[in-house]
C-alpha positions in Angstrom: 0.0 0.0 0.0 1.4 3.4 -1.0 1.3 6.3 1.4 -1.4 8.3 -0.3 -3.1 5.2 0.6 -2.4 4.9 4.0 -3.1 8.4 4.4 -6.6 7.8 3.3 -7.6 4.8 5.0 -6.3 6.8 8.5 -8.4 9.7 7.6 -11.5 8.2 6.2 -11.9 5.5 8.8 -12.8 7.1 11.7 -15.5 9.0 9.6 -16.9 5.6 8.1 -17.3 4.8 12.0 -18.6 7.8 13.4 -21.6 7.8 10.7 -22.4 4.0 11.4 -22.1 4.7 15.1 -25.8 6.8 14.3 -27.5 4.5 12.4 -28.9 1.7 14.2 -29.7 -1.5 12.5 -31.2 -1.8 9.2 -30.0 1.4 8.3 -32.5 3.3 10.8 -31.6 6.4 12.6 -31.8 6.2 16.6 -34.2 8.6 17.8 -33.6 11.0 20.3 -35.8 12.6 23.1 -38.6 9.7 23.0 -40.8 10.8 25.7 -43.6 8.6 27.4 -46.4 9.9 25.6 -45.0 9.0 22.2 -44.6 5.2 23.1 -48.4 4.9 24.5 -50.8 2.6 22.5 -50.9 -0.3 20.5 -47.6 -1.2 18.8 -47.6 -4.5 16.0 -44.9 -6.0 13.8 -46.7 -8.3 11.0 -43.5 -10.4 9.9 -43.0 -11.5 13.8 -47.0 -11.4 14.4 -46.4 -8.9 17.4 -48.4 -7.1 19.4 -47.5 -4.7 22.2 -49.8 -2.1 23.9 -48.1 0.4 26.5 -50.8 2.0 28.7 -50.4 5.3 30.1 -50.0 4.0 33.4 -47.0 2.0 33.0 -48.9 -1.0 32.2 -48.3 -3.3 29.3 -49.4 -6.5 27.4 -47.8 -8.3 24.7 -49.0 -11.2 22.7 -46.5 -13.2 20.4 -43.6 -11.7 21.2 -40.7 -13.9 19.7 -37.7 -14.7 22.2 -35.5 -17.3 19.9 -35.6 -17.3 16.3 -33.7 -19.9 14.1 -31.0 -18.9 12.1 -33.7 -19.0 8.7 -35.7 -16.6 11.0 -38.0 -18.6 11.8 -39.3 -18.5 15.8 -39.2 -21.1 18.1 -40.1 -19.4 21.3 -42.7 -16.5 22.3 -43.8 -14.5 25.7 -47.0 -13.2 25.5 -48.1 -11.6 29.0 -48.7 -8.6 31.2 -46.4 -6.6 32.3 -44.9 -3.1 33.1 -42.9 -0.4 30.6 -40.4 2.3 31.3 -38.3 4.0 29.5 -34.6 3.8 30.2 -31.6 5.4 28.9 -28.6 3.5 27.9 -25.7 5.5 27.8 -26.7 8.1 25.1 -29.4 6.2 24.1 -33.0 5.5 25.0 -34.7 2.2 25.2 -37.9 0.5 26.0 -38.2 -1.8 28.5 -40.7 -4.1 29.0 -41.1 -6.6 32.1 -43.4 -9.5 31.4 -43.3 -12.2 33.8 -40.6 -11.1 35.6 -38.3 -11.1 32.6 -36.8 -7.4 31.3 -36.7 -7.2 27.5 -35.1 -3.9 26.0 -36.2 -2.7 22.9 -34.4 0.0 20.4 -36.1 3.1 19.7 -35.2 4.1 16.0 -36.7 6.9 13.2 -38.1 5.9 9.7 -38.9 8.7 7.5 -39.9 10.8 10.7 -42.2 7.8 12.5 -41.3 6.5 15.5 -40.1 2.6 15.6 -39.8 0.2 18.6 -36.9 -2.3 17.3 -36.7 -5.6 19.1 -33.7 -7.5 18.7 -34.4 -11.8 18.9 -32.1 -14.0 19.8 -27.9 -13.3 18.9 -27.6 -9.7 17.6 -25.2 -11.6 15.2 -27.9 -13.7 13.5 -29.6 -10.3 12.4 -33.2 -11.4 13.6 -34.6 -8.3 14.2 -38.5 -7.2 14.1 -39.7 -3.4 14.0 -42.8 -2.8 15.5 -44.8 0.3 14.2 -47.7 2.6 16.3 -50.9 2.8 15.2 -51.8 6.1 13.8 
């Protein structure tokens, strides 16, 4: 490798980094500031036949939710239950978290075209098995 080269790998890889570092998977934008109120309601994700609905109170149910996929995607587990919600901030980050029988779940908040997007992460992150659960309007 010639030095121009080197040169430009040094310089370009930390921007390469930096601008992955703020997209979270599939490409979306983590979203910033989520309050409470914007997380309240009914929540579904077709392709993992979800269903989460956060109640104003801190309450929460969620039918279907998958806990283990396959490598193929396909699930072999699910929680459905009743449970409670908060909102928790992971380092710069926000996340939900859900407690359904006594088991914490944490789910990514991310930004598509503007909407809000509760990102749940099944199984190894490594295995990509991911399923984005939008609000209904």
């Amino acid at each position: 490798m010639n030095s121009r080269a080197l040169k430009w790998a040094l310089i370009s890889a930390p921007l390469v980094l930096s601008v992955s570092a703020c997209m979270g998977w599939g490409g979306y934008p983590v979203a910033k500031n989520v309050h409470e109120s914007q997380l309240i309601g009914t929540w579904r994700a077709e392709d993992c036949d979800t269903t989460l609905t956060l109640n104003r109170d801190g309450s929460a149910s969620v039918t279907g939710m998958p806990t283990e996929m396959n490598l193929d995607g396909k699930v072999t587990q699910r929680v459905s239950g009743d449970g409670t919600w908060e909102i928790d901030k992971a380092g710069a980050e926000q996340e939900l978290d859900l407690n359904i029988k006594d088991e914490w779940t944490s789910f990514d908040l991310y930004r598509d075209k503007g909407r809000l997007l509760v990102g749940l992460t099944v199984g190894d992150p490594d295995n990509m098995n991911w399923c984005a659960l939008t609000g209904d309007s």
